[in-house]
C-alpha positions in Angstrom: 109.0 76.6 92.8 105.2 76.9 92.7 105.0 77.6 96.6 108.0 80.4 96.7 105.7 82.0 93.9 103.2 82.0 96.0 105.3 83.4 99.0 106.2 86.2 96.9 102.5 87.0 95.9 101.8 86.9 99.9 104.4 89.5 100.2 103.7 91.6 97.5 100.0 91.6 98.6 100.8 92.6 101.8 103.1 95.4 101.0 99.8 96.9 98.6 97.6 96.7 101.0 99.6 98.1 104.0 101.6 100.6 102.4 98.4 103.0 102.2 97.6 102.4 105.8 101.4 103.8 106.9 100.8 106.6 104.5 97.8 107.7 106.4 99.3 107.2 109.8 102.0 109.1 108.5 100.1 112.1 107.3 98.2 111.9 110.7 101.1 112.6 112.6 102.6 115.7 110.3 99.3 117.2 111.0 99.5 116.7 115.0 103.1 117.9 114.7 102.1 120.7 112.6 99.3 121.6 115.3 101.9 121.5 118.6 104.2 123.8 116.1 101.4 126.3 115.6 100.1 126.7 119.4 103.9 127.6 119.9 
């Protein structure tokens, strides 16, 4: 029990600490998109 509780933290930690990482790479590419929209 004790190490699928600590799978689960693993995860969860994960998740946190990537999730704001995608969201930047995300916004990132709206803005390039946006750009190649604009010069059109």
């Amino acid at each position: 029990m004790k190490i699928i509780s600590v799978f689960i933290l693993l995860i969860y930690w994960s998740i946190m600490i990537s999730a704001p990482v995608m969201g930047k790479n995300s916004i990132k590419n709206h803005n390039k998109d946006r750009k190649i929209v604009s010069n059109f």
